[in-house]
VMD Tcl script that builds the backbone (N, CA, C; Angstrom):
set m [mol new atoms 234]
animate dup $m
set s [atomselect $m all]
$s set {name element resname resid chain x y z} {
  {N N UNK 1 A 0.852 -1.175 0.000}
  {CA C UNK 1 A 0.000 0.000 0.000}
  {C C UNK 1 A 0.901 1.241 0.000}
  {N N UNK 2 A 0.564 2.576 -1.033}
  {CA C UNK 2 A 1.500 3.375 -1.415}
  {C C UNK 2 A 1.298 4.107 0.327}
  {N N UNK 3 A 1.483 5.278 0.625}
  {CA C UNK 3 A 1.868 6.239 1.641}
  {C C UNK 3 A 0.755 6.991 1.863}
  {N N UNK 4 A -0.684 7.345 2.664}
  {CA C UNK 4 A -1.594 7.628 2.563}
  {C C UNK 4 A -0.826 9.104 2.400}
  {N N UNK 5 A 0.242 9.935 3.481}
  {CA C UNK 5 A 0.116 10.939 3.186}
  {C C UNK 5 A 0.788 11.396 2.248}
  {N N UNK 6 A 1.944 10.947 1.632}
  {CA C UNK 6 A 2.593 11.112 -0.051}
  {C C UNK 6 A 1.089 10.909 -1.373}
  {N N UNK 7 A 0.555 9.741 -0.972}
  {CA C UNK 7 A -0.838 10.183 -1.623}
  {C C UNK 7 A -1.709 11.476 -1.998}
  {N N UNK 8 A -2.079 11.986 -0.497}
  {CA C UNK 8 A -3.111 13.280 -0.089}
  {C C UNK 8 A -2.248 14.488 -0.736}
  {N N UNK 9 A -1.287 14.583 -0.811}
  {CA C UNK 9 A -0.297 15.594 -1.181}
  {C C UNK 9 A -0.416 15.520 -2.811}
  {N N UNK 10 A -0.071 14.924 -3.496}
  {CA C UNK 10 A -0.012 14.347 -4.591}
  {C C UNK 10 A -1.050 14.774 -5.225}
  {N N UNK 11 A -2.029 14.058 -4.800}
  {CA C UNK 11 A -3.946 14.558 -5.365}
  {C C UNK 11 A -4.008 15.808 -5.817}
  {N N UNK 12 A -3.463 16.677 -4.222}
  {CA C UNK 12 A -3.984 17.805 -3.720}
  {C C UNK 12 A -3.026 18.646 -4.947}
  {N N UNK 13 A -1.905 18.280 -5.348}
  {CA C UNK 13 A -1.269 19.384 -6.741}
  {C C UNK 13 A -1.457 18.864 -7.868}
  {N N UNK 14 A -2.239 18.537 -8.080}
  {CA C UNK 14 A -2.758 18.143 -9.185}
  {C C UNK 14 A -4.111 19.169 -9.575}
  {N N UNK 15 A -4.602 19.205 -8.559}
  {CA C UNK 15 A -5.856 19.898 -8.397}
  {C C UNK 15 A -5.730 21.433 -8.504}
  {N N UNK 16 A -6.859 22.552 -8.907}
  {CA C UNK 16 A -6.939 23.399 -9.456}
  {C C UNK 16 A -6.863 24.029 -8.039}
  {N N UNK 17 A -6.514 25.669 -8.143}
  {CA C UNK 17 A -6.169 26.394 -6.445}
  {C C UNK 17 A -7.437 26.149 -5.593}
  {N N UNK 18 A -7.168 25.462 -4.329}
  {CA C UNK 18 A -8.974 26.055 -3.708}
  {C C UNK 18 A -9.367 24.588 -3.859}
  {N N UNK 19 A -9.133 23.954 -4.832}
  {CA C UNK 19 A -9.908 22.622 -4.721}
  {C C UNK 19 A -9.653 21.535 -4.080}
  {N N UNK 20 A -10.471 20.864 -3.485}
  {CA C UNK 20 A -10.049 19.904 -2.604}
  {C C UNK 20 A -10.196 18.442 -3.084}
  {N N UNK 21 A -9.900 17.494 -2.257}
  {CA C UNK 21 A -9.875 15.968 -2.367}
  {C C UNK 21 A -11.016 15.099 -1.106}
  {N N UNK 22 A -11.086 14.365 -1.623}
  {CA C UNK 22 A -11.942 13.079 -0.363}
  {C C UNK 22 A -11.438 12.456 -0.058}
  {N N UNK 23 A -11.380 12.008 1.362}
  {CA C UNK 23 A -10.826 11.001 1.851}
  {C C UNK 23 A -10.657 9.395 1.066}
  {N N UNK 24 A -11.774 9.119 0.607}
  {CA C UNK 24 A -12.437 8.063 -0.335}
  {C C UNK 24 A -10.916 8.170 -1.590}
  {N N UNK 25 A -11.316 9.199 -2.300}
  {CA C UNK 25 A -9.907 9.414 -3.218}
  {C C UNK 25 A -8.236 8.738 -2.693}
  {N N UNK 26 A -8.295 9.074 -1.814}
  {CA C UNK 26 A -6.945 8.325 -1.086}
  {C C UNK 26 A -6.863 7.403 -0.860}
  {N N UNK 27 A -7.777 6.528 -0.505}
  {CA C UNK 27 A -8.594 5.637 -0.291}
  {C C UNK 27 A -8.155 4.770 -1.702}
  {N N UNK 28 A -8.921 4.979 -2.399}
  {CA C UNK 28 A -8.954 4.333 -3.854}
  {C C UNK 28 A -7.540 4.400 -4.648}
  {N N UNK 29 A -6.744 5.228 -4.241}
  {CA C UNK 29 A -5.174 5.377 -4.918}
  {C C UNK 29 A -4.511 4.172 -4.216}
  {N N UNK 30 A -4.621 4.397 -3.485}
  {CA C UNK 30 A -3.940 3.300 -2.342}
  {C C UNK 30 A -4.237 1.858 -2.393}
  {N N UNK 31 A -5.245 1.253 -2.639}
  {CA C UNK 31 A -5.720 0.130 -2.050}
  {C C UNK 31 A -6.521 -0.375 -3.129}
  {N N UNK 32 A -6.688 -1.495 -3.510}
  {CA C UNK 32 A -7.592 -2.105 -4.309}
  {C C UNK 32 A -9.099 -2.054 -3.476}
  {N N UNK 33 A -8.596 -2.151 -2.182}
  {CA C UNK 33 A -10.132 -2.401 -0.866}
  {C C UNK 33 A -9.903 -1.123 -0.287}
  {N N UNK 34 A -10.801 -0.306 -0.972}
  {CA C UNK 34 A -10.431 0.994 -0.530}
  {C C UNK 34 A -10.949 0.712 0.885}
  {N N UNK 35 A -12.072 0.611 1.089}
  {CA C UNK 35 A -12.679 0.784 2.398}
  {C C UNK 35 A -12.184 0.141 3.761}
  {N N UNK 36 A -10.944 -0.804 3.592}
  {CA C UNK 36 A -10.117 -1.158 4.201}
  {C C UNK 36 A -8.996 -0.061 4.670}
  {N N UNK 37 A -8.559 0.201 3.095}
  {CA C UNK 37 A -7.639 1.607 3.768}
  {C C UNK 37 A -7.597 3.181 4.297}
  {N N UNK 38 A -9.209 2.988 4.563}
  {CA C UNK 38 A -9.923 3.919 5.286}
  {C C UNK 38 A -9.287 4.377 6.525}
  {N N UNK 39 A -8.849 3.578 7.283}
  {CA C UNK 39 A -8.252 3.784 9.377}
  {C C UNK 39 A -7.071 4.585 8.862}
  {N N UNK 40 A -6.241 4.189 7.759}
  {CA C UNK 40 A -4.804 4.225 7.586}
  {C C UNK 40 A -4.632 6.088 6.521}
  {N N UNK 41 A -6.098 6.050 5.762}
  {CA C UNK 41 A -5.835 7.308 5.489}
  {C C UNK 41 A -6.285 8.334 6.680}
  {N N UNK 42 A -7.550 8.373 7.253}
  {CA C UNK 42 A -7.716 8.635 8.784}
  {C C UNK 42 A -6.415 9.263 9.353}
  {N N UNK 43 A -5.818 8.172 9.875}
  {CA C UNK 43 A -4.948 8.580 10.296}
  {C C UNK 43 A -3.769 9.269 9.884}
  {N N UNK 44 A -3.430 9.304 8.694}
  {CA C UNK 44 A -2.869 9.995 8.010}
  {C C UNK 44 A -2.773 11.901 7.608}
  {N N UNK 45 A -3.901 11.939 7.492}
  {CA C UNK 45 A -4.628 13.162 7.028}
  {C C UNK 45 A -5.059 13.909 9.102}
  {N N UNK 46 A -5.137 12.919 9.807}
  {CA C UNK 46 A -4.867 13.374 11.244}
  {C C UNK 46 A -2.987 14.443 11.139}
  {N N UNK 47 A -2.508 13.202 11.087}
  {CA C UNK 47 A -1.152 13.691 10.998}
  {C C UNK 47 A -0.399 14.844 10.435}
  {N N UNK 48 A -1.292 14.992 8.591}
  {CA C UNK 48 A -1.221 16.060 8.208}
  {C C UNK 48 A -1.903 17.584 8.684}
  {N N UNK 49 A -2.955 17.281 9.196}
  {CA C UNK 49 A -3.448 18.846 10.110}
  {C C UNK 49 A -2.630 18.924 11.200}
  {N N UNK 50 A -2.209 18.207 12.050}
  {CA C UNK 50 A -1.309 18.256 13.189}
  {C C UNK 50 A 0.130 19.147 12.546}
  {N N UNK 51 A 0.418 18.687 11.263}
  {CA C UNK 51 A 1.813 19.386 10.534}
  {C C UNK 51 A 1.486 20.995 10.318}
  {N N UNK 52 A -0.061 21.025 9.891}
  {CA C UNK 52 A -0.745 21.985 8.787}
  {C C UNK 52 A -0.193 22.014 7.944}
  {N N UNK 53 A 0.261 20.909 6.886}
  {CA C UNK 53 A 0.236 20.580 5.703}
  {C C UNK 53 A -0.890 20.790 4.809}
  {N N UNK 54 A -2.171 20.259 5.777}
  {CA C UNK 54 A -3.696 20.139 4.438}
  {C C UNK 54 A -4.403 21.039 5.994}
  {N N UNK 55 A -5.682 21.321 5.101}
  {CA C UNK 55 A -7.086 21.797 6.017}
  {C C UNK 55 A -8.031 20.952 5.819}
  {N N UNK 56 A -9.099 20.655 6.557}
  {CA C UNK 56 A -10.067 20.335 6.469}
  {C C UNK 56 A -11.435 21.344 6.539}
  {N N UNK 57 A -12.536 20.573 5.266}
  {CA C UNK 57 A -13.646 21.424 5.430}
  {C C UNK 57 A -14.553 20.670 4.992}
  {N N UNK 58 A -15.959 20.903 5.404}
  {CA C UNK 58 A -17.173 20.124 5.151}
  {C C UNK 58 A -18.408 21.195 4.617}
  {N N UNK 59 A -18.825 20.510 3.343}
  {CA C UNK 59 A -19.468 22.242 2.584}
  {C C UNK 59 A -18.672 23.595 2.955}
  {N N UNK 60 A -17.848 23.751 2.479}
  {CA C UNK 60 A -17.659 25.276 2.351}
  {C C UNK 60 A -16.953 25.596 3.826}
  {N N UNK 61 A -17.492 24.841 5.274}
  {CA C UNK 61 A -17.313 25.351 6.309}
  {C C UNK 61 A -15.991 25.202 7.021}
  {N N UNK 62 A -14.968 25.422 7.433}
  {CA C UNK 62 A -13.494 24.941 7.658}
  {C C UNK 62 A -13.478 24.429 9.286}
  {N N UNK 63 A -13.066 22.938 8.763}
  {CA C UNK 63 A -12.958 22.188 10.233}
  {C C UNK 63 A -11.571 22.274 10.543}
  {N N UNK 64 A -11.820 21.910 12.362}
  {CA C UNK 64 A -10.149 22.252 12.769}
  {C C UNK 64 A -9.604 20.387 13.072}
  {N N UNK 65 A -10.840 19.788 13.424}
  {CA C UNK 65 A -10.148 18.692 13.251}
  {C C UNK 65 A -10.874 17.408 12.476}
  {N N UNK 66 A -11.115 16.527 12.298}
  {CA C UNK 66 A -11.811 15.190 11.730}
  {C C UNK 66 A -12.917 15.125 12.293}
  {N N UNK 67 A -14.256 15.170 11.810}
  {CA C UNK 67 A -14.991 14.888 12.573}
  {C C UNK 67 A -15.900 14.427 11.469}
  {N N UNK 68 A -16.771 13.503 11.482}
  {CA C UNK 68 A -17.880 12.898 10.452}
  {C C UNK 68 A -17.547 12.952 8.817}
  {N N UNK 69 A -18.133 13.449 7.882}
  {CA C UNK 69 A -17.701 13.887 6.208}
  {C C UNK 69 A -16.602 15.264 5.960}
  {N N UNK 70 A -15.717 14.997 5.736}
  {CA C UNK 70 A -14.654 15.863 5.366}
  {C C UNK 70 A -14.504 16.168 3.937}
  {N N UNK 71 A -13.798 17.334 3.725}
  {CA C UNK 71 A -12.719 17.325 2.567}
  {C C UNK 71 A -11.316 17.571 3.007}
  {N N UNK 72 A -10.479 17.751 2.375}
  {CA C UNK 72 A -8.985 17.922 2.264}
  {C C UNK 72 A -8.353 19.113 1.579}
  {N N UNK 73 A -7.914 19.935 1.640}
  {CA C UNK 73 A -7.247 21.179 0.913}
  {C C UNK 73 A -6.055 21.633 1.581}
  {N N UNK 74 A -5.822 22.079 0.416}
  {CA C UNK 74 A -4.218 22.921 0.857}
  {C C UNK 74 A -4.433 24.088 1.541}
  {N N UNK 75 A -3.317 24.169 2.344}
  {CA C UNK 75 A -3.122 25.069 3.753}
  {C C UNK 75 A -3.163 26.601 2.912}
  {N N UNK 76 A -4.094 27.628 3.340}
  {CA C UNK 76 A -3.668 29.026 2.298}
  {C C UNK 76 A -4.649 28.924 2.046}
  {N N UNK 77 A -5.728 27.850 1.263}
  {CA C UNK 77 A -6.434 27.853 -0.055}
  {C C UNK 77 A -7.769 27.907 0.543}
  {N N UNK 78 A -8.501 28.691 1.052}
  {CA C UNK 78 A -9.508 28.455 2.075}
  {C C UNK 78 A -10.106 28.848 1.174}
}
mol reanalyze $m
mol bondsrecalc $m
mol representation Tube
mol addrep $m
């Protein structure tokens, strides 16, 4: 299984300014069973807000930590 957070990073410059990624997306890069590598991106994308590498937000609204449906974005790009 590739690196959930070399993954999330990856996605995330690929993507247009401002736009974000799903957990699910990391998920699916990673793993044939995505829904297996669910705990491992979790925790991952934990790790990265702890850095403030990525942000999290749910509709539009900016979360400070994981909590229920997320997105993923780059730090700046609110």
């Amino acid at each position: 299984m590739a690196d959930p957070q070399t993954v999330t990073l990856a996605l995330l410059a690929r993507r247009a300014p401002g736009a974000t990624v799903c957990p699910s997306e990391v998920a699916r890069a990673i793993a044939p069973d995505w829904r297996a590598a669910m705990p491992a991106v979790h925790a991952a994308i934990d790790a990265l807000v702890r850095e403030r590498r990525v942000r999290l937000s749910w509709q539009g609204t900016p979360l400070t930590t994981r909590s229920g449906p997320y997105r993923i974005g780059r730090v700046g790009e609110e």
